[in-house]
N, C-alpha and C positions, 0 to 999 in steps of 0.2 A: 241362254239366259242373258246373256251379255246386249243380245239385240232388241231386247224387250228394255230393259233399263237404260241401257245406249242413247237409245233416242229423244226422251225426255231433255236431259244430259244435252244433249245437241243443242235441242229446240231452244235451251233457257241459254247456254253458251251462245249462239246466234243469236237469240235478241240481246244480250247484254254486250255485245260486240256493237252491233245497229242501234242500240240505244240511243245515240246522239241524232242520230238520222231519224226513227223512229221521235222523237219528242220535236222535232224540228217540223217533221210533216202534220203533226198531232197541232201544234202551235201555228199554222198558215204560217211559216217562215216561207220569204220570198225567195231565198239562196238557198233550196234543199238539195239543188242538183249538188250544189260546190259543197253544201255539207258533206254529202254522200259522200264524195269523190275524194276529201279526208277523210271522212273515216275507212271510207274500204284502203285507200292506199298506205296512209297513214296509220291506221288504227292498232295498228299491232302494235308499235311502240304505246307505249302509255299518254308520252306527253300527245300525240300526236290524238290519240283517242279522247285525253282532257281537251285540246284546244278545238276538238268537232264537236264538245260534249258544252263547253262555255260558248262556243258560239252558236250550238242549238237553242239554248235558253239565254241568251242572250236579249234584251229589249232593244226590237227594232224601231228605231227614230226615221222619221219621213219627213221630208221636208217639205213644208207646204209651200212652193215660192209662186209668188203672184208677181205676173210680168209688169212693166211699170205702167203699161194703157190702160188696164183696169184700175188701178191705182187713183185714188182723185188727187188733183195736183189742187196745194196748197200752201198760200205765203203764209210766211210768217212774220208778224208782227214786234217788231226788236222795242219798242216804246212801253207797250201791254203786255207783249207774251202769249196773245192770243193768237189762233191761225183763221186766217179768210181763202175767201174763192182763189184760184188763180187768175181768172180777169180781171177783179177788183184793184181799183188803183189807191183805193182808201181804205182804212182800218174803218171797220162797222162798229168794232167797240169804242176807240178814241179818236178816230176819224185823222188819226195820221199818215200822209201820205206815204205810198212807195215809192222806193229811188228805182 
């Protein structure tokens, strides 16, 4: 009788273990291996099970960096405030020159 009930019992105690890992791979998280690898290692302590489980559902930030060649380069204007081309030697708005 034990082995009939037992196993339910298992089933729900292992996912509430993996739980952080499980929401992590649910969520496209890009660090699912390193969750994992707290929670199995970690998880048994509690904190160690919280801090696999805040940085499953945690909001991943990406950082968009655009290198400076695609960037358009442009002066700036200390008279008006305004920005022009980078080869321009005159302001298009006040027609004050650059030094």
């Amino acid at each position: 009788m034990f082995h009939v009930f037992g196993f339910p019992f298992f089933l729900v105690g292992f996912c509430l273990y993996f739980l952080p890992t499980i929401l992590a791979m649910v969520r496209g998280k890009t660090n699912v291996p390193a969750i994992f690898i707290v929670n199995l290692l970690l998880g048994w302590s509690v904190i160690g099970w919280i801090v696999a489980l805040v940085w499953a559902v945690s909001i991943e930030r990406v950082d968009h960096f655009r290198p400076a060649q695609t960037m358009p380069q442009r002066r700036f204007c200390t008279s008006c405030g305004k920005f022009a081309d980078a080869g321009s030697h005159f302001c298009a708005n006040c027609g004050v020159a650059f030094s």
